[in-house]
C-alpha positions, 0 to 999 in steps of 0.5 A: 711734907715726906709725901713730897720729898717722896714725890720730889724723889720720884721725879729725879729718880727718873732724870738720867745724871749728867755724864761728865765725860770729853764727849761734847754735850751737844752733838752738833758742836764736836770736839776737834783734835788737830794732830800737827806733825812737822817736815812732812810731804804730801807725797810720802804717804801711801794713801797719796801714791807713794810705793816707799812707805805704808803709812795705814793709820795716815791712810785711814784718816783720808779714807774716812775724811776729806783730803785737800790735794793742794792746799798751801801753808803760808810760812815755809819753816815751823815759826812761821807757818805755826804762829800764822796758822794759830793768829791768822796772820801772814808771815808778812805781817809779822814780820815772820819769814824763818825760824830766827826772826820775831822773839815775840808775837805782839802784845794783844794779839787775836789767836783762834783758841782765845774764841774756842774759850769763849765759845765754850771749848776746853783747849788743850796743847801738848808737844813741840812749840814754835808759838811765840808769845810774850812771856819768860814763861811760855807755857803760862804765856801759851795759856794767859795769851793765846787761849790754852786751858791745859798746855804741856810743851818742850822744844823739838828734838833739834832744839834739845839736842842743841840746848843740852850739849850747849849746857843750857839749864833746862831744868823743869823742861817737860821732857828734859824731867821725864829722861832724868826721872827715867835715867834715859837723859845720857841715852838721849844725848848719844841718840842725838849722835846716833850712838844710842838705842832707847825704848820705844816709849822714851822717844820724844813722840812716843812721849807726846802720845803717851802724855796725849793718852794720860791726858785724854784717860783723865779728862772729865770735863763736860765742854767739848775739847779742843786738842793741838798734839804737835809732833816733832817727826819726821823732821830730822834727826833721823835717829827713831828705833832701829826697828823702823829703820827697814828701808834700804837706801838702793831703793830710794829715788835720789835726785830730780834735776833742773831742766830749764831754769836756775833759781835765784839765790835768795829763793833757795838760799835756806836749802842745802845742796847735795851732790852725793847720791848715796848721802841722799839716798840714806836720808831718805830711807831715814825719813821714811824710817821717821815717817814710820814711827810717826805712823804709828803714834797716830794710830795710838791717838786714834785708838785712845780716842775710840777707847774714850768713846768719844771718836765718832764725834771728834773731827780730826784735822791732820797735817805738817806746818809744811813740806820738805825739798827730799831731793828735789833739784838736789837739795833738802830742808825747806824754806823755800816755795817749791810745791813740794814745800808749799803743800801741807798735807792737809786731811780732815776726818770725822767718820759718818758726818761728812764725805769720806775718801773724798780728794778735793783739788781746790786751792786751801790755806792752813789758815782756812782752818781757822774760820772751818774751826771756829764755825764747828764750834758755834763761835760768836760770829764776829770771832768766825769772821775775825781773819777775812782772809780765811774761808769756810771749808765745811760747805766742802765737807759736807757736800760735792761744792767748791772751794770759796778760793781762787788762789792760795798764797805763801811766802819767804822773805822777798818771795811770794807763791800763789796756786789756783790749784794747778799753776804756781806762780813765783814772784821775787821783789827782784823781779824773778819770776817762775810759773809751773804746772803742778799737776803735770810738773809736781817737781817744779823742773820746767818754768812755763812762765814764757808760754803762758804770759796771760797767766802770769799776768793774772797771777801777778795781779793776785799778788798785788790784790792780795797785798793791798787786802792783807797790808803791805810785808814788814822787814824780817824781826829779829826782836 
């Protein structure tokens, strides 16, 4: 008997113990981290040409990726982009077109981490939430309906500030705690005036990643993770540490204009309209003051990935829930259907896998995410093939081939935006119609729609093809 125990022994002495660490078990299905950031153009980062702002750690992530030059997001404000993008359903078919509409998402619905559970991921959400499912409590509604195992959430800086001079209780708020612990709650409301300087590390994003960085020291599961940090910036207010606020307004662009067209209210009507060149000038420096501070909570998340070990086999997807008009035909915020709000900045990244500094200009959507996601994680193909809509950009990773897309769509209320990743087509229910060159008009100022009368034609007939696949646009709901 001790004979084989001895034996026995042996034999597991030479059985290496299983390292229970985020690192996947199998290399061949990774872990995926998407780092979702809000407001932000494709063009204000220096990786994409811009001569305002350095952005190295953004940069580093398109240099050692893929980097989707025009691709599309399908809700033009963060409710409705963000609760697309997670069920894979248009703002028009739920009804989602702005920030105010759909209290709550339908009972039941399909939502992407639900699959990446079922294919054996560990999901995880940290940051804002626009997500809306059932549920007085959201983070227990974030992990019982749409497929969180772990969920850490507060409102965006915006909705904060709005809640907590309005005397909302906002007692057991993830952050609202974590300034009252820190005696920073007062500090935050004056910041939320720009009366006030906290520390670094109190910032609502420097929260996230430092949150993002307990959360990725401390875990020790063996399934592969799959991580959503959503960031609040750049998105207004512009209220970061002074340090990052070094960009001097004189040597912001200002205003592009109108050439040949007016746009129609309802196209517009969620944009503000700025007359003052100074007042514009200073909200762009403070935007890129935001973008700066963002650039760097990247960085961070990258270097604890590194520190984990676990970099060289995590895909990271990055990318805003849409654009933002800086200026544009003198106006900001978005909701709206311009280029430079349609265009997400879409980067993905995974060193030494797939092609690296590699721009593709084909037409994506965000929810073309949603099939890519599933089939890095080895999902049961009927969750793969759940949303037809979505496409599979791994064959565009991996090797030199094209988009399996002709067009990518968008929409607001009434409104739709279709790109086949150089012409723009906008098409109003009221009949408006606006055609651009997005590569030789990037600032949408010049309709083309009289020029090109066939393209119009066959872009419009894209919509209507597209409607009849996706079904036809609910009203906006406001319950």
């Amino acid at each position: 008997m001790r004979r084989f125990l001895f034996i026995v022994l042996l034999i597991l002495s030479f059985i290496p113990l299983k390292q229970v660490t985020a690192q996947s078990t199998d290399p061949e299905r990774p872990n995926i981290v998407f780092l979702e950031v809000d407001d932000l153009r494709y063009d204000y980062t220096s990786f994409n040409g811009s001569d305002l702002i350095k952005t190295p750690n953004i940069d580093e992530l398109a240099e050692e990726g893929v980097y989707f030059g025009r691709a599309s997001c399908q809700g033009m404000m963060c409710g409705p982009s963000r609760n697309s993008l997670i069920t894979g359903l248009y703002p028009h078919n739920l009804g989602f077109y702005k920030n105010g509409d759909l209290r709550a998402l339908p009972e039941g619905v399909w939502s992407f981490p639900q699959a990446l559970q079922r294919a054996g991921y560990y999901t995880a959400w940290l940051g804002k939430c626009h997500v809306r499912p059932k549920g007085k409590d959201k983070t227990l509604a974030m992990k019982n309906k749409m497929g969180f195992d772990f969920v850490k959430l507060t409102w965006g800086r915006v909705m904060l500030c709005k809640r907590l001079k309005k005397g909302k209780n906002m007692e057991g708020d993830w952050y609202v705690e974590y300034l009252k612990e820190k005696g920073q709650l007062d500090n935050f409301l004056k910041a939320c005036d720009g009366k006030a300087e906290m520390k670094d590390e109190d910032y609502l994003d420097a929260f996230f990643t430092s949150q993002t960085k307990d959360f990725l020291s401390g875990y020790n599961d063996n399934k592969p993770l799959f991580l959503w940090i959503n960031y609040t910036l750049p998105h207004g207010p512009f209220d970061v540490p002074e340090k990052y606020h070094k960009y001097n307004p004189d040597d912001m662009p200002g205003f592009t204009t109108i050439k040949n067209y007016e746009e129609p209210e309802n196209l517009v009507a969620k944009t503000k309209y700025i007359s003052s060149l100074k007042k514009m000038k200073e909200y762009q420096a403070g935007y890129l003051a935001n973008i700066d501070f963002l650039d760097k909570q990247v960085g961070e998340i990258v270097a604890e990935l590194k520190k984990k070990g676990i970099y060289d086999n995590t895909v990271i997807v990055f990318f805003s829930d849409h654009g933002l008009m800086m200026g544009d035909h003198h106006r900001i915020h978005k909701g709206t259907l311009f280029n430079h709000v349609t265009n997400p900045n879409l980067v993905i990244s995974w060193p030494g896998k797939i092609r690296e500094n590699v721009v593709v200009n084909d037409p994506v959507e965000l929810i073309d995410l949603i099939k890519t996601t599933l089939s890095l994680a080895k999902a049961d193909e009927k969750d793969i093939n759940k949303r037809k809509t979505s496409v599979n950009l791994l064959p565009v990773l991996f090797k030199d081939e094209k988009v399996d897309r002709k067009y990518a769509f968008g929409e607001i209320e009434g409104y739709v935006a279709v790109t086949d990743g150089r012409y723009r087509l906008i098409k109003g229910e009221d009949g408006f119609t606006l055609l651009f060159d997005d590569i030789e008009d990037p600032s949408n100022l010049v309709n083309i729609a009289d020029k090109h009368p066939d393209k119009v034609k066959e872009m419009s007939e894209a919509i209507d093809k597209w409607f009849k696949v996706t079904g036809k646009p609910l009203p906006r709901l406001t319950y």
